[in-house]
MARPA-766413 format. One record per residue (C-alpha): x, y, z; residue in three letters; chain. Coordinates in nm, 3 decimals. Layout:
! MARPA-766413
((X Y Z) ALA A)
...
! end
This chain:
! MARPA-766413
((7.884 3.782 8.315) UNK A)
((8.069 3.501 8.479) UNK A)
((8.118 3.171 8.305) UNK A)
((7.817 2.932 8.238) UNK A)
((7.911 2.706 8.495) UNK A)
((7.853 2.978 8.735) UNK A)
((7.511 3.103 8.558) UNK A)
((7.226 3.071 8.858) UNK A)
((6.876 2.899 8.671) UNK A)
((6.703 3.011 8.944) UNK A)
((6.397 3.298 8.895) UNK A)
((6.487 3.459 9.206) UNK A)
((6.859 3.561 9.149) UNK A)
((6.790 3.609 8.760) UNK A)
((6.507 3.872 8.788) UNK A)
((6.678 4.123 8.977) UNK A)
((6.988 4.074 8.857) UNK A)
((6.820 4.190 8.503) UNK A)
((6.606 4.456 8.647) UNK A)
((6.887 4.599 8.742) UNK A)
((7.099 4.603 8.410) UNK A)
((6.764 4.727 8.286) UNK A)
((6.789 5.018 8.515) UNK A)
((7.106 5.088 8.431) UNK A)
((7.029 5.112 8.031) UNK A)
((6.749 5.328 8.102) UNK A)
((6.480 5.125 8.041) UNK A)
((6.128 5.102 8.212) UNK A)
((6.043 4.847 8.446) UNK A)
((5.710 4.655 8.425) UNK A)
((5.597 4.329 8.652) UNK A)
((5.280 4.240 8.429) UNK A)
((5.200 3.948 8.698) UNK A)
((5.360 3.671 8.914) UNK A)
((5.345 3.309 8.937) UNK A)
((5.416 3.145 9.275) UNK A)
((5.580 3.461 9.376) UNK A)
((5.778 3.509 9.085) UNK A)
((5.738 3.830 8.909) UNK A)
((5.646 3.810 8.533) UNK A)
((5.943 4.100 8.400) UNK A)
((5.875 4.338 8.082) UNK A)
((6.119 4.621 7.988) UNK A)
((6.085 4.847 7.737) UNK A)
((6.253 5.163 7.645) UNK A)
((6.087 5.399 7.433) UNK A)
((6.280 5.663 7.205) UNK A)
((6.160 6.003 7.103) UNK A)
((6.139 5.986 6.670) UNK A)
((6.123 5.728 6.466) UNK A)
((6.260 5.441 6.587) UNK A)
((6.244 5.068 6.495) UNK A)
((5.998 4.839 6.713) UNK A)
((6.198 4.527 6.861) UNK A)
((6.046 4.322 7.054) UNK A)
((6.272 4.019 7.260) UNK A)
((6.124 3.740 7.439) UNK A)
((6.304 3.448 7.639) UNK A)
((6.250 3.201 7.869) UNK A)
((5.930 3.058 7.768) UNK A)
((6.025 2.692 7.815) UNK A)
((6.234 2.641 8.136) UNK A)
((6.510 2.411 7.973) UNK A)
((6.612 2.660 7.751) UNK A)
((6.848 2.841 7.947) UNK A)
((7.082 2.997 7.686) UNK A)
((6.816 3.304 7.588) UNK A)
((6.761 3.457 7.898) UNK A)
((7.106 3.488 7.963) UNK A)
((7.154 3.627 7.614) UNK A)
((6.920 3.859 7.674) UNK A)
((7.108 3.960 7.992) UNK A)
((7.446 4.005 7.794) UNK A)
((7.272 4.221 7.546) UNK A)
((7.167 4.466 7.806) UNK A)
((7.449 4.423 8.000) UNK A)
((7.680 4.513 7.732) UNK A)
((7.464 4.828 7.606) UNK A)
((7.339 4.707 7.293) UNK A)
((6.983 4.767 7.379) UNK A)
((7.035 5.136 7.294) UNK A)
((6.844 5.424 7.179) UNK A)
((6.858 5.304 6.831) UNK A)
((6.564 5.158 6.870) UNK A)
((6.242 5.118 7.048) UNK A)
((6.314 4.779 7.285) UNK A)
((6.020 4.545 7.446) UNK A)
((6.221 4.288 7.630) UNK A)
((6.029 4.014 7.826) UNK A)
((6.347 3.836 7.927) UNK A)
((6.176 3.545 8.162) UNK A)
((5.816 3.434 8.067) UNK A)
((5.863 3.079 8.267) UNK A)
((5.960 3.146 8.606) UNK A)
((5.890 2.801 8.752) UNK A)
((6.018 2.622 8.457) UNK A)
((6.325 2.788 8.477) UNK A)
((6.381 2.700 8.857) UNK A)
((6.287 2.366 8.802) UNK A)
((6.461 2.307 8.448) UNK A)
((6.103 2.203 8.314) UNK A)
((6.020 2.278 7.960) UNK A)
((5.630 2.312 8.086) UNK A)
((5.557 2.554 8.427) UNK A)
((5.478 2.450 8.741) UNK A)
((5.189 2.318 8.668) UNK A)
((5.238 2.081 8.383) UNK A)
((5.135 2.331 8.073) UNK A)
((5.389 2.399 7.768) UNK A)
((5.303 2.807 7.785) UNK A)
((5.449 2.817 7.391) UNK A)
((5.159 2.601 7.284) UNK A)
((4.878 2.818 7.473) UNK A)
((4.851 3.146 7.349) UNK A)
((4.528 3.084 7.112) UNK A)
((4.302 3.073 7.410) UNK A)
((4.520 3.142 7.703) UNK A)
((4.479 2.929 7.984) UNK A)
((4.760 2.935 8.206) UNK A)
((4.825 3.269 8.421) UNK A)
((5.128 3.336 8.292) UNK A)
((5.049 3.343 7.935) UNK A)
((4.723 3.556 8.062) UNK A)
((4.917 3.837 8.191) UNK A)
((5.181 3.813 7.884) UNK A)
((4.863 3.859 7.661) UNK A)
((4.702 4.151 7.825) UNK A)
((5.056 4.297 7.856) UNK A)
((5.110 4.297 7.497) UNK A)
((4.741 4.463 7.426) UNK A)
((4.875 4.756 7.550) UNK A)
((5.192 4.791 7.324) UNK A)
((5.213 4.890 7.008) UNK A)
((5.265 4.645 6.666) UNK A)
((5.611 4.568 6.634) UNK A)
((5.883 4.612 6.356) UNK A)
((6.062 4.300 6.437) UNK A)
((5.999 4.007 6.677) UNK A)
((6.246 3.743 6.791) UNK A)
((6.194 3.504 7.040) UNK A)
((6.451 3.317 7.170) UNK A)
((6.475 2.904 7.226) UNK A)
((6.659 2.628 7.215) UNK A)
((6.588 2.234 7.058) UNK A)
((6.755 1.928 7.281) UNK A)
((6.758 1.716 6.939) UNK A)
((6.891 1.982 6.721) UNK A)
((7.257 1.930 6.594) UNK A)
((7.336 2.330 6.512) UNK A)
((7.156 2.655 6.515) UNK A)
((6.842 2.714 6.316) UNK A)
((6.537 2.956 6.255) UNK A)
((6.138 2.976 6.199) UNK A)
((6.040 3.273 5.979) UNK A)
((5.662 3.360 5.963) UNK A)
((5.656 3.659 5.671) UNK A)
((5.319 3.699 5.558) UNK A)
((5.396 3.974 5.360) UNK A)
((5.734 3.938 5.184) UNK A)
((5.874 4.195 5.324) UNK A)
((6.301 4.210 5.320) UNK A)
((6.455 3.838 5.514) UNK A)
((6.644 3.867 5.762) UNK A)
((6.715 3.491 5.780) UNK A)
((7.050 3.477 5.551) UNK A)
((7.195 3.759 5.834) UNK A)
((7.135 3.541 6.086) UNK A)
((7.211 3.222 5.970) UNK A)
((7.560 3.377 5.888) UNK A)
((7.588 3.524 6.214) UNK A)
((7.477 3.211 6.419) UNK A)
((7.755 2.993 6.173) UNK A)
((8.057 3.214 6.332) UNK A)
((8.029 3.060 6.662) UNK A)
((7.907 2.706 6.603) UNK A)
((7.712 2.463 6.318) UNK A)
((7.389 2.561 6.144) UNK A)
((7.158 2.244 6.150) UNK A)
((7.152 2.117 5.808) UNK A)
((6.901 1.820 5.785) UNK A)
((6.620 1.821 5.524) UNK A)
((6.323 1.817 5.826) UNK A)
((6.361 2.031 6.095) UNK A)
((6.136 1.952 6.371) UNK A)
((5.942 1.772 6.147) UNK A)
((5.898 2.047 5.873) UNK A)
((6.100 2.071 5.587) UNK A)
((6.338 2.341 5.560) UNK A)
((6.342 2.599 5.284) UNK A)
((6.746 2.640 5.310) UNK A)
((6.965 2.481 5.589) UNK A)
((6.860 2.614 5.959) UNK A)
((6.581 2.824 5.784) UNK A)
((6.194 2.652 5.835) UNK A)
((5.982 2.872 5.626) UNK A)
((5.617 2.709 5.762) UNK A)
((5.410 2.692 5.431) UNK A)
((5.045 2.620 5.592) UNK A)
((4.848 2.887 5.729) UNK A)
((4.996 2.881 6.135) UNK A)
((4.647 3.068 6.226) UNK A)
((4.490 2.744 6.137) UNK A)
((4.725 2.567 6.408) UNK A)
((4.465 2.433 6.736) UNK A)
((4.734 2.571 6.991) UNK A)
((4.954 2.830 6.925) UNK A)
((5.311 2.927 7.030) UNK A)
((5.377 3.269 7.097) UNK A)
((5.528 3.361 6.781) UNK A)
((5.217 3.279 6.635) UNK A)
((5.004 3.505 6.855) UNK A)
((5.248 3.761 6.806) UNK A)
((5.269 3.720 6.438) UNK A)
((4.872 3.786 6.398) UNK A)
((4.846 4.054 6.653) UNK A)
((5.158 4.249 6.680) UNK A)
((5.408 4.226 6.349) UNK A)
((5.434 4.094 6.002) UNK A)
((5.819 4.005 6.094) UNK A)
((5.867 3.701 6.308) UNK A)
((6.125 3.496 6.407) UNK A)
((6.169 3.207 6.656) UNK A)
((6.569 3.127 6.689) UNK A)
((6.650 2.797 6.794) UNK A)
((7.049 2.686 6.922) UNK A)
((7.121 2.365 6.989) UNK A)
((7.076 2.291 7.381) UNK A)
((7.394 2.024 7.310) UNK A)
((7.622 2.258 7.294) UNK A)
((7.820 2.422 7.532) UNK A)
((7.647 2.703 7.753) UNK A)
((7.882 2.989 7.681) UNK A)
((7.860 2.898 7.294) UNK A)
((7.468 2.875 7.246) UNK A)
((7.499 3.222 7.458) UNK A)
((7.738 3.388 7.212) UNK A)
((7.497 3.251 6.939) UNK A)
((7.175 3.399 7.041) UNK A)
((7.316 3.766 7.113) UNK A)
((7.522 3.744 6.772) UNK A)
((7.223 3.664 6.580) UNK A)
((7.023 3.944 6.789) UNK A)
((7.284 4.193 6.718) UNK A)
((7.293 4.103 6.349) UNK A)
((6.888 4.096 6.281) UNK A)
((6.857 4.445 6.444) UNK A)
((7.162 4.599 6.264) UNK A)
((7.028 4.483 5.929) UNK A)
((6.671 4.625 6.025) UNK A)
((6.824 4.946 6.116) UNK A)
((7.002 5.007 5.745) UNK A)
! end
């Protein structure tokens, strides 16, 4: 992958470029819609035996830049392998991403309108993921513009084994872990871990972890670098703590 400052933000260069490493890895192709002639990409690959659900989302809010790429890498490099079952929906804001917009073309922030979709992307994304199965683990990918270092939401309704130490360790090998006492105005259970205590479902909009939380997986993280930091670096950051969530899920 060629250096950041050589990283096209533009929908049209990005899609096939990761259709194509997609190909390559084996995995199957879906365009679940399009917005202003932008395709709406999910990829999954599907193994034969039990296998561990992951599903990866990026690109949600247009500024972020750093997941989609990450995502790229990841395939790229082969780590999306037949280890597990993979649902990758690397690019979920076209138009926000060609425009560097955290909202889509048409003024709505798709991560707070998945409670009663309105916009088409978030539409299609919906009745894409009716079709799939629950999932083991699910990690989408973002970035915060005031956030000094790396941190994480965890929604665990039921307890089951955190993954947040493992990636909090992974994310502090390539750059700070945010360590203040509120976090996007919640307080933080450890530093760079928000563990929300009010019920989300009560929420009036809700993100997309929280749809996906209720519908598709009792494991659910939303990973956050610091959009201050150096391309290349938040990059390295995301796939690291990828890598290090789905290794620990697989022992």
């Amino acid at each position: 992958m060629p250096a950041s400052a050589e990283l096209p933000l533009d929908p049209a260069t990005f899609v096939p470029r990761f259709a194509d490493a997609a190909r390559a890895a084996g995995f199957k192709l879906d365009n679940f819609g399009e917005v202003q002639g932008h395709p709406l990409l999910a990829c999954t690959k599907r193994t034969t035996g039990h296998r561990p659900r992951i599903y990866l989302s990026a690109g949600l809010h247009g500024d972020e830049p750093a997941p989609p790429w990450a995502l790229l890498r990841l395939m790229q490099t082969g780590f999306l392998d037949a280890r597990c079952t993979w649902f990758v929906c690397p690019l979920l804001n076209p138009t926000g991403f060609q425009w560097r917009t955290r909202e889509n073309f048409a003024g709505v922030d798709l991560n707070r309108d998945y409670k009663i979709p309105q916009s088409a992307e978030v539409q299609a994304h919906v009745r894409w993921l009716r079709l799939q199965p629950n999932f083991d683990l699910i990690l989408c990918l973002h970035e915060d513009w005031e956030a000094k270092g790396f941190y994480l939401y965890e929604l665990n309704p039921l307890n089951l084994p955190t993954l947040a130490p493992t990636m909090i360790a992974a994310a502090q090998a390539h750059g700070p872990i945010e360590t203040a006492a509120v976090i996007d105005g919640r307080e933080s259970a450890e530093p760079g871990i928000i563990r929300p205590v009010s019920d989300p479902l009560l929420r009036d909009t809700w993100p997309e972890a929280i749809y996906l939380r209720h519908h598709h997986g009792p494991l659910d993280y939303t990973l956050e670098t610091a959009s201050a930091l150096p391309l290349d670096q938040r990059i390295a950051t995301q796939c690291a703590v990828v890598r290090a969530a789905s290794e620990t899920l697989l022992k």
